[in-house]
C-alpha angles and dihedrals in degrees: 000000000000123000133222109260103226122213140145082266079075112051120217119218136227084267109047098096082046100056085030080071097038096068101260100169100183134025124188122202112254123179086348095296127089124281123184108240102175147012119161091004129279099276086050094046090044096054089047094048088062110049097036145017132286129204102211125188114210106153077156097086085087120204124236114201123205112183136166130076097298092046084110099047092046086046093054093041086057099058134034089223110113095239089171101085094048118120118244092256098040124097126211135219089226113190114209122196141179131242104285086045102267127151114254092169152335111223140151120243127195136175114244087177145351109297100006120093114197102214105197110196144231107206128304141059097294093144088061086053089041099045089048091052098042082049091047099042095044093232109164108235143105126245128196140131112265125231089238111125105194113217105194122212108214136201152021093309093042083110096055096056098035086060086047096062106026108032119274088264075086091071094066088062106122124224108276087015128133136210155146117255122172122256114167092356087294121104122252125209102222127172122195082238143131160135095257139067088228101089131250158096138309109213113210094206098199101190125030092227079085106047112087086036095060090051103054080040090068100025078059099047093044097051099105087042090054104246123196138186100250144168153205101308121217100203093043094047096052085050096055090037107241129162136230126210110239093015099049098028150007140186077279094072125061131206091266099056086041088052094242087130091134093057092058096086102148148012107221094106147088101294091005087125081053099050094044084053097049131124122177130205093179141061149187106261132177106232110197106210132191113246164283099057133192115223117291102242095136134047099254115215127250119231120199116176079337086299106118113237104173147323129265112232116185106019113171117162111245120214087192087066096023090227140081108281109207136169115217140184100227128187103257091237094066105079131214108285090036098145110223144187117233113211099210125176082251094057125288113296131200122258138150133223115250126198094222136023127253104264 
């Protein structure tokens, strides 16, 4: 098995001795810094993930900041998601497209303070294509990277630990909500937020003075909950159905193929012409496959009658279902409980369409 050549080009993050220790067996490179990617295996993780509570490093959700008194207009002309009604605390998915319609990238976007957007992103370049079109359309505003490094507390007992460590006032936090909570007398930005169906926080860990001691602290507090170090996890996130930037979808793909339609809310924005034109032959399917399966690194054609209807994108076997869980881009005239045929790089395998996924 091939290893992940380290150097200065692939930033490590405050965490990485730390999940180093931990176990972490795999890291994959994610907005050019490192991300854990294993540590038991994905089936063992999963089943972790579920019962208990996962500290996750992923620094690698990096923050773009946009600041200065048109942060708000250049926000709303990047997505076609209506962020004028939000509350001050809440935070928003905010797809952002090109031109022709296409997705660049899905972040979440919250407000830290009045005229500055925090922009944490999936993975890709999307400050070059902010700060152009903050340059192009003379916004005034400033764009940069910020020096926050988020750490994610994952799972059903995430509550538990999160009011160990920052007060049970912790616990009223609504779901896409923001807010400060004290950890070592100093205030924490936190969002009931994350890339998993399981519950739980995002930590915008703002110095890096705090960033080891926040982790023992909840390594320390969790130790009767059996806290682990974690991480994304591919075979709970196809069962819940969510999407990952660069697998799942590209600037090729739009809202409406990815089924995003309700974040599309208005067209007053880069590619909005594009989007109210739009017509889609494709969507986003859950494909349920007979196993075993080989890893998914490459889009694995869908065969209908022998006639190919798609590609199957993120693919993982779930002991949970006892079957293969896989997300696919399918051709709109095939319908849920279409049988298909999976071309894999091990031989084809037998799979059907479903209308929903699996949580």
């Amino acid at each position: 098995m091939t290893t992940l050549a380290r150097s200065n080009r692939v930033r490590r993050t405050w965490w990485t001795d730390a999940v180093d220790a931990a176990g972490c067996t795999a890291y994959t490179v994610y907005n050019r810094m490192m991300l854990p990617a294993a540590f038991e295996g994905a089936a063992v993780d999963c089943a972790h993930l579920k019962r208990a509570v996962q500290v996750w490093d992923v620094a690698c959700e990096r923050q773009v900041e946009i600041t200065g008194p048109d942060a708000d207009t250049l926000m709303q002309r990047l997505t076609p998601r209506d962020l004028m009604q939000l509350d001050a605390d809440q935070c928003a998915y905010v797809p952002i497209c090109n031109h022709d319609g296409g997705m660049l990238n899905d972040p979440v976007a919250l407000k830290p303070r009045p005229d500055t957007w925090w922009v944490s992103l999936a993975d890709g370049e999307l400050r070059l294509w902010i700060e152009g079109m903050a340059e192009a359309g003379g916004y005034g505003v400033q764009v940069f990277e910020a020096d926050v490094q988020p750490l994610a507390i994952q799972g059903p007992l995430s509550d538990d630990l999160a009011a160990r460590v920052f007060g049970e006032e912790i616990r009223a936090l609504r779901f896409f909500r923001h807010g400060r909570f004290p950890f070592r007398g100093r205030p924490m930005l936190i969002s009931r937020t994350g890339y998993s169906k399981q519950g739980g926080f995002e930590i915008y860990v703002e110095r890096e003075a705090d960033a080891m001691p926040l982790w023992d602290a909840l390594m320390e507090a969790g130790s009767d909950l059996d806290v682990r170090a974690g991480c994304p996890n591919l075979i709970e996130r196809i069962e819940g159905g969510m999407l990952s930037y660069g697998n799942d979808m590209t600037d090729l793909d739009t809202p409406f193929e990815l089924g995003l339609d309700k974040f599309v809310q208005r067209y007053d924005c880069i590619g909005g012409d594009a989007l109210r034109d739009h017509v889609s032959d494709r969507r986003i399917m859950a494909v349920e496959m007979d196993g075993p399966l080989p890893i998914c690194d490459r889009r694995w054609p869908i065969l209908a009658d022998g006639t190919r209807i798609g590609v199957i994108t993120s693919a993982a076997y779930s002991l949970d279902y006892g079957c293969g869980v896989a997300i696919g881009m399918v051709d709109r005239r095939w319908d849920a409980g279409q049988g298909v045929e999976i071309v894999t790089q091990d031989g084809s395998k037998t799979g059907r369409l479903r209308e929903r996924f699996w949580r």
